[in-house]
C-alpha positions in Angstrom: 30.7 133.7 -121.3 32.0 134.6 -125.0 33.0 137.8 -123.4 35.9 136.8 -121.1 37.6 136.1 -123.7 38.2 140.1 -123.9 38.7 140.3 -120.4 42.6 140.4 -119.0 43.7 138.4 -116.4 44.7 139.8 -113.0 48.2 138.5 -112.1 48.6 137.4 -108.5 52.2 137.9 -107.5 53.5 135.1 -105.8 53.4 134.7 -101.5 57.0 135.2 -100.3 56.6 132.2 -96.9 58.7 134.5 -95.2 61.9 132.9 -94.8 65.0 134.4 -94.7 67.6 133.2 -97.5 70.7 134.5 -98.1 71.5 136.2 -101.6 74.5 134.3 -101.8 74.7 130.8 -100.7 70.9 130.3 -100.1 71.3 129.5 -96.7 68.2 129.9 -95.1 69.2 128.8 -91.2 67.4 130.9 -89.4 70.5 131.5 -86.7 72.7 132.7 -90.0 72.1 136.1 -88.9 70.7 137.5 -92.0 70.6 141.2 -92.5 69.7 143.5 -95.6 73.0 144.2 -98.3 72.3 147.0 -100.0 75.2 146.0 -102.7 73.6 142.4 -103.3 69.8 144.7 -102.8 68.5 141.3 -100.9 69.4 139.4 -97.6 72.8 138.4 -96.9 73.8 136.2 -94.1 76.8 136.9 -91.8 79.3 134.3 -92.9 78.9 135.7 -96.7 78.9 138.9 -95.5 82.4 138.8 -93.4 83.7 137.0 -96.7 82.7 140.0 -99.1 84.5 142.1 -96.3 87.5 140.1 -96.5 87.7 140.0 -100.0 87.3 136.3 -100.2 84.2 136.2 -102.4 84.0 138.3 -105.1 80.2 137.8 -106.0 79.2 141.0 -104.7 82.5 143.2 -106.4 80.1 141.8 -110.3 76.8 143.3 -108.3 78.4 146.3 -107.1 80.1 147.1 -110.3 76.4 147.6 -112.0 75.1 149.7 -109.1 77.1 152.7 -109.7 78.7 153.8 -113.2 82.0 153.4 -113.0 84.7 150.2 -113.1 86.2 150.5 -109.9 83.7 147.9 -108.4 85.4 147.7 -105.2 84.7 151.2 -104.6 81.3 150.9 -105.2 81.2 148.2 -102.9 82.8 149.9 -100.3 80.4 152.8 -100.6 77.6 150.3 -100.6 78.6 148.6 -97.4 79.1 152.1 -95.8 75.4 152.4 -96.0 75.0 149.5 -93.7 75.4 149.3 -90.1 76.8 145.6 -90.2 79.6 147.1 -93.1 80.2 150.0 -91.3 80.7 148.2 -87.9 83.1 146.1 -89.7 85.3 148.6 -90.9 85.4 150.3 -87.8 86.4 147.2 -86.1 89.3 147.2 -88.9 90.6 150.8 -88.3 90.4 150.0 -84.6 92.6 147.0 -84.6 94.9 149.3 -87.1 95.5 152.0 -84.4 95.5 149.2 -81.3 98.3 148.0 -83.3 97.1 144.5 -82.4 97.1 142.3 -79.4 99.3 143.7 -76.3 102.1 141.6 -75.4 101.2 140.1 -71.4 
């Protein structure tokens, strides 16, 4: 007995319960469409995600600035969501509504 006082103990890491919770809000709804941001480097659901795009929240631009030396934290962000599909999707959408040049008149 006197001797596991010498022995170290073994750390368990905590269980993850496997729900889904957004890096930003902390929405965990499970129809929040949550997908992997490899700016934020954790789940992000959509409606965070289309306000990052939009450049209404600025949580991510802090993130993204520490990613990748440099200052210009929007540009990092914008090569970060280039390396995901939702991101890149959304841009495309973007350019596409930029050579459309918008809705057709009837």
């Amino acid at each position: 007995m006197a001797d596991l006082d010498g022995v170290p103990l073994e750390r368990v890491p905590p269980r993850h319960d496997g729900l889904a919770a957004c890096r930003l809000c902390s929405s965990s709804d499970a129809g929040a469409d949550h997908d992997w941001c490899p700016a934020a480097e954790g789940l992000v659901c959509e409606t965070c995600c289309r306000r990052v795009l939009l450049g209404e929240d600025t949580r991510l631009y802090a993130i993204a600035a520490t990613r990748v030396d440099g200052d210009d934290s929007v540009e990092n962000l914008s090569i970060a969501c280039f390396g995901c599909d939702r991101g890149r999707r959304w841009f495309a959408e973007q350019l596409q509504r930029r050579l459309d040049g918008g809705a057709k008149p009837c």
